[in-house]
ROSE-4610 file (N, C-alpha, C; in Angstrom, 1 decimal, always signed):
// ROSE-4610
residu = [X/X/X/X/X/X/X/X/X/X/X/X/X/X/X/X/X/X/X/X/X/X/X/X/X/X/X/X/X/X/X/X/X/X/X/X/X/X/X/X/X/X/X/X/X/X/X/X/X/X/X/X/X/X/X/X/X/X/X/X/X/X/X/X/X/X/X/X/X/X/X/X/X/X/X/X/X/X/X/X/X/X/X/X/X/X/X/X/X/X/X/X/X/X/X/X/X/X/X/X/X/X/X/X/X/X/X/X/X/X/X/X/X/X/X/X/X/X/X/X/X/X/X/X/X/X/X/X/X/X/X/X/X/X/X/X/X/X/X/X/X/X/X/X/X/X/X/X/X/X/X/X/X/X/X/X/X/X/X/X/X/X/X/X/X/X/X/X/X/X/X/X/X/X/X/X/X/X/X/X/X/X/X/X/X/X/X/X/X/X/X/X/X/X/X/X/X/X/X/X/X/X/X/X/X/X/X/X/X/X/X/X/X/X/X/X/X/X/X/X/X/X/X/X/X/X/X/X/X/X/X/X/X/X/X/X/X/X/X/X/X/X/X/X/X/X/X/X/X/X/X/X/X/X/X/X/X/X/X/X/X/X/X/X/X/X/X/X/X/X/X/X/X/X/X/X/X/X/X/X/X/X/X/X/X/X/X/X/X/X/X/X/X/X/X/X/X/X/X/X/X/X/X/X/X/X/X/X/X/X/X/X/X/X/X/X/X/X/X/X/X/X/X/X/X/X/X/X/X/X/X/X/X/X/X/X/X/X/X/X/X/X/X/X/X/X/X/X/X/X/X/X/X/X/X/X/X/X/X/X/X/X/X/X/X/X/X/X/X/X/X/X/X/X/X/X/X/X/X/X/X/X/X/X/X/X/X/X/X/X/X/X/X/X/X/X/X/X/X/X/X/X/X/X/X/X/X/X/X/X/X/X/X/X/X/X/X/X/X/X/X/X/X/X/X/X/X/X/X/X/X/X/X/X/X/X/X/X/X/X/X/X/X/X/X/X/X/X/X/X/X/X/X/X/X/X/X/X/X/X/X/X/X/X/X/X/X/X/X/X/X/X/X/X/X/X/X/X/X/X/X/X/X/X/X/X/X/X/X/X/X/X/X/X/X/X/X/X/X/X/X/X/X/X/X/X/X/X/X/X/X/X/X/X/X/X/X/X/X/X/X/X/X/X/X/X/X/X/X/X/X/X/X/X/X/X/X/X/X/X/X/X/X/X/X/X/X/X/X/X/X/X/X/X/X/X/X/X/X/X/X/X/X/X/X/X/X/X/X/X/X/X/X/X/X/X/X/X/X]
num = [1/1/1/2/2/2/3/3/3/4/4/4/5/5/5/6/6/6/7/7/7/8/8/8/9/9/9/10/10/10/11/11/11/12/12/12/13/13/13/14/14/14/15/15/15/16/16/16/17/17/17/18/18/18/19/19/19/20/20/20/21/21/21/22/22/22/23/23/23/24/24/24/25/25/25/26/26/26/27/27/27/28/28/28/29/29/29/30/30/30/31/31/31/32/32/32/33/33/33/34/34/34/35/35/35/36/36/36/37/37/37/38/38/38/39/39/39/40/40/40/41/41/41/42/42/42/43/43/43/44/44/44/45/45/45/46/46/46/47/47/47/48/48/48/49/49/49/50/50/50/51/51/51/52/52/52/53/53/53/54/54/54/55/55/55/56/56/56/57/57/57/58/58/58/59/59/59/60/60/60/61/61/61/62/62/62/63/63/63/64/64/64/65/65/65/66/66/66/67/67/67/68/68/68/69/69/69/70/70/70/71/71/71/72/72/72/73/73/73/74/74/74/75/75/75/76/76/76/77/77/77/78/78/78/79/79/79/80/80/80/81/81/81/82/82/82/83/83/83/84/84/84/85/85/85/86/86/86/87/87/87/88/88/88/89/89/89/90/90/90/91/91/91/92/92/92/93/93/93/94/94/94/95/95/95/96/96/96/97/97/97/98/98/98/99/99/99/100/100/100/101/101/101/102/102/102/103/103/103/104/104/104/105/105/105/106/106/106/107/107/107/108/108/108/109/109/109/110/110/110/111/111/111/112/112/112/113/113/113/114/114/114/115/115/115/116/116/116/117/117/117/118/118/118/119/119/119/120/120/120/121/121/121/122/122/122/123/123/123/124/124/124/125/125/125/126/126/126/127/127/127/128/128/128/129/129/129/130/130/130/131/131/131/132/132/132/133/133/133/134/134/134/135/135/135/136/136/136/137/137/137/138/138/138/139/139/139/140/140/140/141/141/141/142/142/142/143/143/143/144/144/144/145/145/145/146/146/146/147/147/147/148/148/148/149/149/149/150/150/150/151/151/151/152/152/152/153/153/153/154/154/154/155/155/155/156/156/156/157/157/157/158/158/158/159/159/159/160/160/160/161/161/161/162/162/162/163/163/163/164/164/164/165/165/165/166/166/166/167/167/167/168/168/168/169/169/169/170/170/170/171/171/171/172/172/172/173/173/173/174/174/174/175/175/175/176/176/176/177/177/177/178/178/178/179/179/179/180/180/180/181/181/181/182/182/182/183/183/183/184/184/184/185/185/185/186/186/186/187/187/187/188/188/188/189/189/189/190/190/190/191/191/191/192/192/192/193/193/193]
x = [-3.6/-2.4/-1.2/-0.1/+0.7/+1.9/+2.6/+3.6/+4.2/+4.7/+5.7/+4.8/+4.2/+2.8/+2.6/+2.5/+2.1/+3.6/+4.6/+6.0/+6.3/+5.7/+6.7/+5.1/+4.2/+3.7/+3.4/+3.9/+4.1/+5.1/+6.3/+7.5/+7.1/+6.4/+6.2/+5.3/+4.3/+3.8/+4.9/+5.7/+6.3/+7.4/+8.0/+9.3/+8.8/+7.7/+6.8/+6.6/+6.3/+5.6/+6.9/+8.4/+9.2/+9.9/+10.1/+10.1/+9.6/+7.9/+7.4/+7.6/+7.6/+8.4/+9.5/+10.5/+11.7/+11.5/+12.3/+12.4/+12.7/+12.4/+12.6/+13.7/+14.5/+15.6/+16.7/+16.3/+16.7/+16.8/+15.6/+15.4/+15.9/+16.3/+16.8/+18.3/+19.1/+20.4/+20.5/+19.3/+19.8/+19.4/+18.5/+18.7/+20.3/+20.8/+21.8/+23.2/+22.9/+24.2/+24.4/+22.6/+22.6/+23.1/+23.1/+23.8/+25.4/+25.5/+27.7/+27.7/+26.8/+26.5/+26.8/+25.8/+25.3/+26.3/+26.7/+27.9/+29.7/+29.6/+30.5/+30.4/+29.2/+29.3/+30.2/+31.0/+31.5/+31.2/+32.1/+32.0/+30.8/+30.7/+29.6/+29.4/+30.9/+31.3/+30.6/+30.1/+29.8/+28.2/+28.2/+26.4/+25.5/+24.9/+24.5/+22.6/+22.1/+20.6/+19.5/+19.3/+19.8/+17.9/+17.3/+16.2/+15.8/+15.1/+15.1/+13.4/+13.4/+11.7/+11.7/+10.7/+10.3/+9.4/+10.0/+10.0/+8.3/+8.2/+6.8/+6.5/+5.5/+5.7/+6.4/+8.0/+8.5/+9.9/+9.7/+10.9/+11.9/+13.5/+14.9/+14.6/+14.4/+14.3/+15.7/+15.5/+16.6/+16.8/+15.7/+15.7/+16.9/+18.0/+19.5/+20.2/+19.8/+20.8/+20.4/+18.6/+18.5/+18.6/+18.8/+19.2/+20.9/+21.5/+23.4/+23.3/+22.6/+22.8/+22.3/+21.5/+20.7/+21.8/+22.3/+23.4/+24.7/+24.9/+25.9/+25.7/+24.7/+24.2/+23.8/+23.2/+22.9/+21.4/+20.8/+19.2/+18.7/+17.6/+17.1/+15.4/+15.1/+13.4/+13.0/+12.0/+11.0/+9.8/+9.7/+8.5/+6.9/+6.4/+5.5/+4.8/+3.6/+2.4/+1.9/+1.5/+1.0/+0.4/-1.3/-2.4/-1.7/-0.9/-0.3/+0.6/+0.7/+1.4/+2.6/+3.3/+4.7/+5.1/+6.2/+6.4/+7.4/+6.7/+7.6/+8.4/+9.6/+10.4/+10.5/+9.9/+9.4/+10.8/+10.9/+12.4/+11.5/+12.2/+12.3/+13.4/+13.2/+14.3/+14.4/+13.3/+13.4/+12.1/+12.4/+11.7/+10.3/+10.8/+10.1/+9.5/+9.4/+8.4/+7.5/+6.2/+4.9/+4.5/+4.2/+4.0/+2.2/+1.9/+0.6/+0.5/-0.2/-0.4/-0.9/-0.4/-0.6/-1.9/-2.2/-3.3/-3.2/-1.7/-1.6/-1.4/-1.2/-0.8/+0.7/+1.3/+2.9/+2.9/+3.4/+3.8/+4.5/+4.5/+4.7/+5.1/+5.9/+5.7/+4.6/+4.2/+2.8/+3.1/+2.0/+1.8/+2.6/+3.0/+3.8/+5.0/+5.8/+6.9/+7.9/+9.1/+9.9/+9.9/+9.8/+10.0/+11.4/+11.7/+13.1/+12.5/+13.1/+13.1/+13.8/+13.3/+13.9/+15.3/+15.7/+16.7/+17.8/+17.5/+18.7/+18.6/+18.5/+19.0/+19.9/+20.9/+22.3/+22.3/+21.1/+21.1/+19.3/+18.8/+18.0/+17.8/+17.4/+17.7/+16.1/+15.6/+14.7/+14.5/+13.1/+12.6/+12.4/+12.8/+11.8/+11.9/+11.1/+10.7/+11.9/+12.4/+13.4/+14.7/+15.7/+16.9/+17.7/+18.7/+19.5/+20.6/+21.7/+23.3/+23.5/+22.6/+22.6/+21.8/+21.2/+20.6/+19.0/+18.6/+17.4/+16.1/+15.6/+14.5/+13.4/+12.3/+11.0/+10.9/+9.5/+9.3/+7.5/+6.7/+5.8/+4.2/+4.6/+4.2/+3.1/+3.6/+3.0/+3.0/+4.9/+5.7/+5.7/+5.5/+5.7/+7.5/+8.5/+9.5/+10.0/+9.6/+9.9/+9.1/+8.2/+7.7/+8.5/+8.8/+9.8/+11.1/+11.7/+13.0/+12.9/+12.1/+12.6/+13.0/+12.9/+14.3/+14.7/+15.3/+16.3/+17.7/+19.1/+20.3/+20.8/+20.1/+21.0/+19.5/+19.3/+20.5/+20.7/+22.1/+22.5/+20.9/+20.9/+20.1/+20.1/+20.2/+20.4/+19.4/+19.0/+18.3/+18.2/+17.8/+18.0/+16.9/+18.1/+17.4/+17.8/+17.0/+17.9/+19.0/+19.6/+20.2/+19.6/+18.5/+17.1/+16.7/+16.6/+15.6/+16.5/+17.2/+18.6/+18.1/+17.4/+17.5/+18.8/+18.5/+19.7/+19.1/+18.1/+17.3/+16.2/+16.1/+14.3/+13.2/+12.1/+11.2/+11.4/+11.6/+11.3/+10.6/+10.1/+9.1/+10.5/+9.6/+10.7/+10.7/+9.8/+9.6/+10.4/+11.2/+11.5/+12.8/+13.0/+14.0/+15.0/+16.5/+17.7/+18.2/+19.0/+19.5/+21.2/+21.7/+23.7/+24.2/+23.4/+23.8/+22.6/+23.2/+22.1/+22.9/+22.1/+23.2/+21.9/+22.8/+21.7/+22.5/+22.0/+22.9/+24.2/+24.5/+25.9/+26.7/+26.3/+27.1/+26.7/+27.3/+27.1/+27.3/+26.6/+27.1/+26.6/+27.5/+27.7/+27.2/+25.9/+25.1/+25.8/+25.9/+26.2/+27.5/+28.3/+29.5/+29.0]
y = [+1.9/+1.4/+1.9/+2.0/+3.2/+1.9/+2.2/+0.9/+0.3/+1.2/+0.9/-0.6/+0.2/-0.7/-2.6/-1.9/-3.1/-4.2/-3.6/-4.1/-5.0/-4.2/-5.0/-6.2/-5.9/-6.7/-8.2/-7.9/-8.9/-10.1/-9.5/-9.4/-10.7/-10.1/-10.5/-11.9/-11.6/-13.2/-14.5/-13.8/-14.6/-15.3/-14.6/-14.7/-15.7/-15.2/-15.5/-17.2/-17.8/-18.8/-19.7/-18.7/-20.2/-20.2/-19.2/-19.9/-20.8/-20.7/-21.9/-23.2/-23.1/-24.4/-25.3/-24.5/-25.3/-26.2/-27.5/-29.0/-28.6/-29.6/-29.4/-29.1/-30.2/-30.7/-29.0/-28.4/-27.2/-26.2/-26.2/-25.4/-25.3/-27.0/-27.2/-26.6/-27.5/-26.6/-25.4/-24.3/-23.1/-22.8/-22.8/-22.7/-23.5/-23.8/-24.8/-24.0/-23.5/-22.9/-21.0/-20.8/-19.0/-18.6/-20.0/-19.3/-18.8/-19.6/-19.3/-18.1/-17.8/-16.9/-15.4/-15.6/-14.5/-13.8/-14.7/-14.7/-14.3/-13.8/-13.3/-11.8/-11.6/-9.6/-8.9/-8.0/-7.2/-7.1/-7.3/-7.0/-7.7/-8.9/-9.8/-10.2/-10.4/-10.7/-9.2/-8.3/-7.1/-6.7/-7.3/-7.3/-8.2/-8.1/-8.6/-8.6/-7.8/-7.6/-7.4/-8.3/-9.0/-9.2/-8.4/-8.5/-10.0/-10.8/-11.6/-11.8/-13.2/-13.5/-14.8/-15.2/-16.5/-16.5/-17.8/-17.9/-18.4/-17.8/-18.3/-18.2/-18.8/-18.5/-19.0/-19.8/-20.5/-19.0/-18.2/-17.7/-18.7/-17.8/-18.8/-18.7/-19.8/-20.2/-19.6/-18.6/-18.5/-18.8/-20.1/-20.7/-21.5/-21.9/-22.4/-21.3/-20.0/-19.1/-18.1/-18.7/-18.3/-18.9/-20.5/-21.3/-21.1/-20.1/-19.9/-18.9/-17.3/-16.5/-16.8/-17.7/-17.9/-18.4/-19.8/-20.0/-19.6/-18.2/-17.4/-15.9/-16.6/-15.5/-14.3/-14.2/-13.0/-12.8/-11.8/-11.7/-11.5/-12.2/-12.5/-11.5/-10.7/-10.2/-10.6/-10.6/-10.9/-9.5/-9.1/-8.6/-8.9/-7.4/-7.9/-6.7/-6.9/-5.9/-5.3/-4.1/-2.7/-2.4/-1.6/-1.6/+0.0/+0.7/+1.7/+1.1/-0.3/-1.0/-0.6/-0.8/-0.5/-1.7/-2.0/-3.2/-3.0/-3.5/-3.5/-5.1/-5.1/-6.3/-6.4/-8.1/-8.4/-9.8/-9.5/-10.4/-12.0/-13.2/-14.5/-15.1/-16.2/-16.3/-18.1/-18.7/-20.0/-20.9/-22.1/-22.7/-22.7/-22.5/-23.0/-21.6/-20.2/-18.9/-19.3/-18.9/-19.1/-18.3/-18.2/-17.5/-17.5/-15.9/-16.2/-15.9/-16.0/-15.7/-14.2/-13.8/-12.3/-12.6/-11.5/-11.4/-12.1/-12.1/-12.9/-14.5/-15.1/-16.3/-16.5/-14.9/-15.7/-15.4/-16.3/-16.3/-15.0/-14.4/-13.4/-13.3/-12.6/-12.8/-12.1/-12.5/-12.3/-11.0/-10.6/-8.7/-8.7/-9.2/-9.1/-9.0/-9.6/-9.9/-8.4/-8.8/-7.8/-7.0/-5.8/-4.7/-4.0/-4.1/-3.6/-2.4/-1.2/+0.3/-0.6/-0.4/-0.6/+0.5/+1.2/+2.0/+1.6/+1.3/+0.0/-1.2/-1.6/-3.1/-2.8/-3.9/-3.6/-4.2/-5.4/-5.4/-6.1/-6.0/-6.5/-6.9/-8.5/-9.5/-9.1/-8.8/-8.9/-9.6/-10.5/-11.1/-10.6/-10.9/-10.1/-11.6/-10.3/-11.4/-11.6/-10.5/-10.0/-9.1/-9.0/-8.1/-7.9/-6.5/-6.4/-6.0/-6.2/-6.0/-4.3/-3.5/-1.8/-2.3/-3.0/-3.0/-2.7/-2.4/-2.6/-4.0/-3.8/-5.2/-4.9/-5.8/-6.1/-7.0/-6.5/-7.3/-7.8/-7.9/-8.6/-7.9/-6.5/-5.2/-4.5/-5.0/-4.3/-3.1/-2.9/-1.8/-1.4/-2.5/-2.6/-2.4/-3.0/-2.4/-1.3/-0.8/+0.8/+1.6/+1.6/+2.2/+2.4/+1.3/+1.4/+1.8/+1.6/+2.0/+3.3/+4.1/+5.1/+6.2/+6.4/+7.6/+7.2/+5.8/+5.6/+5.0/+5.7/+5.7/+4.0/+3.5/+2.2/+1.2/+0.3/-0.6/-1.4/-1.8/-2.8/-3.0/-2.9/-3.8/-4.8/-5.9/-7.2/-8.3/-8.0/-8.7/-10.7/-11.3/-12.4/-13.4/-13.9/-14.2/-15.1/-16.4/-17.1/-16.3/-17.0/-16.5/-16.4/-17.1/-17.3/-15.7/-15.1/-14.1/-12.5/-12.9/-11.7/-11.1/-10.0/-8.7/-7.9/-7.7/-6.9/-5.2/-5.0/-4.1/-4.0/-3.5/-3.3/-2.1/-2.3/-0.9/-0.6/+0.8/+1.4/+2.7/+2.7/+3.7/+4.9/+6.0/+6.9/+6.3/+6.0/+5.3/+3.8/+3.2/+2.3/+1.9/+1.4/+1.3/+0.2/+1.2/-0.1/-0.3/-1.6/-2.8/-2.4/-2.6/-2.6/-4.0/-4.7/-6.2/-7.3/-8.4/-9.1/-10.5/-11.6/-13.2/-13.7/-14.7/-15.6/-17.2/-18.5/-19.8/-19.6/-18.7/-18.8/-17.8/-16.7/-15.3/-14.6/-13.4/-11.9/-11.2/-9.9/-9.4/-7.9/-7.2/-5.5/-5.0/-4.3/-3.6/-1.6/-1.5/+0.3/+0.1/+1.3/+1.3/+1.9]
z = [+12.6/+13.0/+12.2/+12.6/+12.2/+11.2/+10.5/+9.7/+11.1/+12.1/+12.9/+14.2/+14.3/+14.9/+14.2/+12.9/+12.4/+11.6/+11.8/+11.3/+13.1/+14.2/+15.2/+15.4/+15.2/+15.4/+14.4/+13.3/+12.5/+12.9/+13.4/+13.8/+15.3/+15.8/+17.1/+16.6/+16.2/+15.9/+15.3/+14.1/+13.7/+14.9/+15.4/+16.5/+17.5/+18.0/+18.9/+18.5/+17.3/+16.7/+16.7/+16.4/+16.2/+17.5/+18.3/+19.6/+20.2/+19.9/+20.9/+20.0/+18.7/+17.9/+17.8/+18.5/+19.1/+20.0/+19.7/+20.4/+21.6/+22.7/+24.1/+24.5/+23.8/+23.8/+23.6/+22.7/+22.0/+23.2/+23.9/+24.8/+26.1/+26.4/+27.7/+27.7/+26.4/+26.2/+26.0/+25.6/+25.4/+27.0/+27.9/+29.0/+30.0/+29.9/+29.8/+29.8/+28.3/+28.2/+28.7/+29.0/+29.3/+30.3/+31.4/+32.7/+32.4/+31.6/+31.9/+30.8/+29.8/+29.3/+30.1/+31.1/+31.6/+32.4/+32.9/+34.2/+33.7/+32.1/+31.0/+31.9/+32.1/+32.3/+32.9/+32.2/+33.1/+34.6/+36.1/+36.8/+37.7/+36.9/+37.4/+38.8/+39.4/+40.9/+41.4/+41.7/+41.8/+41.7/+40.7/+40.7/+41.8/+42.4/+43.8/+43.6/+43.2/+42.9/+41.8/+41.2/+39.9/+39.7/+38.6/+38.5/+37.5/+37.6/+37.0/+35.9/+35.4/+35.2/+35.0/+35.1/+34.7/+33.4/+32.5/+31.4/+31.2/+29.9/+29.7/+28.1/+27.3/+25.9/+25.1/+25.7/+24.6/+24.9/+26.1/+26.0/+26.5/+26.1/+26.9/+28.5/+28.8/+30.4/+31.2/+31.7/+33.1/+34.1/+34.9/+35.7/+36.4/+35.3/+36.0/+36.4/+36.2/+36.2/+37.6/+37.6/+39.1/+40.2/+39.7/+40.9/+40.9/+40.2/+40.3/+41.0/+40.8/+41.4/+43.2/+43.1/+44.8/+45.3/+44.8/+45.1/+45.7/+45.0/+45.2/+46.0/+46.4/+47.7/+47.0/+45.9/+45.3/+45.4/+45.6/+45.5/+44.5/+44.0/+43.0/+43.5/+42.2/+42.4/+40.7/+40.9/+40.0/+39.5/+38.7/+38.0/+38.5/+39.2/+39.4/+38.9/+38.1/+37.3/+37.9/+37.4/+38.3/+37.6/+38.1/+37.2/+36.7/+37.0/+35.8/+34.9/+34.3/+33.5/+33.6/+34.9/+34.8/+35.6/+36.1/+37.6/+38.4/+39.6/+40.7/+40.7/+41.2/+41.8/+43.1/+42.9/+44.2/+44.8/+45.9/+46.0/+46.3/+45.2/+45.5/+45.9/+46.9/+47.1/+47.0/+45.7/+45.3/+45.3/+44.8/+44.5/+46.0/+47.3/+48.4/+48.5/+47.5/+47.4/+46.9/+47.4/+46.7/+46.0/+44.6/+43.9/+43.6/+43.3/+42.4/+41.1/+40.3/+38.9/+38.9/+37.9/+37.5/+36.7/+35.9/+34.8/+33.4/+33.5/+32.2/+32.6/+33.5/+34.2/+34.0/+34.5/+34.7/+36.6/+37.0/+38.5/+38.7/+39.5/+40.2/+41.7/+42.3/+43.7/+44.5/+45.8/+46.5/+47.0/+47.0/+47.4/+48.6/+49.8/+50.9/+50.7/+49.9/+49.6/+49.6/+50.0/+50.1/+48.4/+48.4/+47.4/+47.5/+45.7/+45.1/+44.5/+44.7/+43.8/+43.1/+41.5/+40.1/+40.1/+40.6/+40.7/+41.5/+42.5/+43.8/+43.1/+42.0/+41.6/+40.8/+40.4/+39.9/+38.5/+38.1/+36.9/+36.9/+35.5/+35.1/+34.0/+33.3/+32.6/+32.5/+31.0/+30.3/+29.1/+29.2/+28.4/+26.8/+25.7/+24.7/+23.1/+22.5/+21.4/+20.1/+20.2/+18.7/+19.6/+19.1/+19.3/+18.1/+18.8/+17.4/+18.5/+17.7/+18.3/+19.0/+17.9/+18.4/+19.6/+20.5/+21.6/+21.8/+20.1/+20.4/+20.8/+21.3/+21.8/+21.0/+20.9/+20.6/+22.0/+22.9/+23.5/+23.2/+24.3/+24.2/+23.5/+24.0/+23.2/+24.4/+25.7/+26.7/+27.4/+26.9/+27.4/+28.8/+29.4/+30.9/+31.2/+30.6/+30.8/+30.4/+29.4/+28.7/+29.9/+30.0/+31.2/+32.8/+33.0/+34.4/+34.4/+32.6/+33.0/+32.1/+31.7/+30.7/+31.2/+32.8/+33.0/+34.3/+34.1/+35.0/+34.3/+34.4/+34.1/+34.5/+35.6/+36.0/+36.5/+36.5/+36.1/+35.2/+35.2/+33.7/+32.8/+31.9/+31.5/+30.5/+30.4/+30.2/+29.2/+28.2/+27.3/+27.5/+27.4/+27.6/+26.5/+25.2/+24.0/+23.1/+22.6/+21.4/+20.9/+19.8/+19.3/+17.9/+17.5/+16.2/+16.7/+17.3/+17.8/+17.4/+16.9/+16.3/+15.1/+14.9/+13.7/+13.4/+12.3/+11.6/+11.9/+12.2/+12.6/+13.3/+14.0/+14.5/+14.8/+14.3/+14.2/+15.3/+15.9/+17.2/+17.1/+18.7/+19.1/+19.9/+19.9/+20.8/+22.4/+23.2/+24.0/+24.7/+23.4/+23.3/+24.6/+25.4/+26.1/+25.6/+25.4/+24.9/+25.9/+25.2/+26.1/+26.2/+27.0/+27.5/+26.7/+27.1/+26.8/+26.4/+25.3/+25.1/+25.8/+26.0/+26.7/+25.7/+25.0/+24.3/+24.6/+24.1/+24.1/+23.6/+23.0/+22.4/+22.9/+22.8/+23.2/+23.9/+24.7/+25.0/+24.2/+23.8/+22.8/+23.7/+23.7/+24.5/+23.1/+23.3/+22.7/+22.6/+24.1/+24.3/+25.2/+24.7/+25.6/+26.6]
């Protein structure tokens, strides 16, 4: 195992541990406060196809933020796993979608469901464990998103993270895909011009 290997994965347990430690209470307001967060972005009125996830692990819940974009007539897709570890977005369009469980047990949308090219969507709000202000992420160490987006130019891509979850640095792979923007309970913070 290589330092870099074993630095993010240290990293990740720990991160990992005090997220799921935070009071409920903690949680609901930082879900609470990410939607008006999110909705800070440049040109937000403009973004229309809006990749999403559902929370799992003691991540920040974006579930208010998918019931604002449905709301506002925006399409919402979801992450769905592909045995070449990459994913497709599959469009939800709410609580009355039926979802199934993936391999790990996060809901997913069902193989029928309308399909988004990761390339035609206007932004995507990813999950991760650690961030830093230069835009790098730690995520879950699957690299299911480094995979999907590593040569595509657009779209937005959108970190979605405590504000406990903030490095001053983070080990990276060449592989690594950076973030434009991070939204956490307190701030936006524009990673890349």
């Amino acid at each position: 195992m290589s330092d870099i290997t074993a630095t993010k994965s240290e990293l990740r347990r720990q991160l990992r541990a005090a997220r799921r430690a935070l009071p409920p209470a903690t949680q609901h307001q930082a879900r609470d406060r990410l939607s008006h967060t999110v909705t800070q972005l440049p040109d937000w009125h403009l973004l229309q196809r809006i990749g999403l996830y559902l929370a799992a692990d003691g991540e920040i819940d974006p579930s208010l933020l998918a019931e604002q974009l449905l709301t506002e007539g925006k399409q919402v897709y979801l992450p769905v796993i592909q045995d070449d570890k990459t994913l497709q977005f599959g469009r939800w369009q709410g609580s009355a979608d039926e979802l199934i469980a993936n391999r790990y047990g996060i809901s997913e949308p069902r193989p029928e469901s309308t399909r988004a090219a990761t390339a035609t969507l206007d932004c995507i709000c990813l999950p991760l464990v650690a961030w830093s202000e230069t835009g790098k992420r730690l995520g879950m160490g699957g690299g299911y998103y480094d995979r999907t987006l590593a040569d595509l130019s657009g779209p937005l891509r959108v970190g979605l993270g405590y504000e406990m979850q903030r490095e001053d640095a983070l080990p990276g792979d060449a592989w690594d895909v950076d973030l434009d923007f991070v939204a956490t309970e307190a701030a936006l913070y524009r990673c890349r011009t």
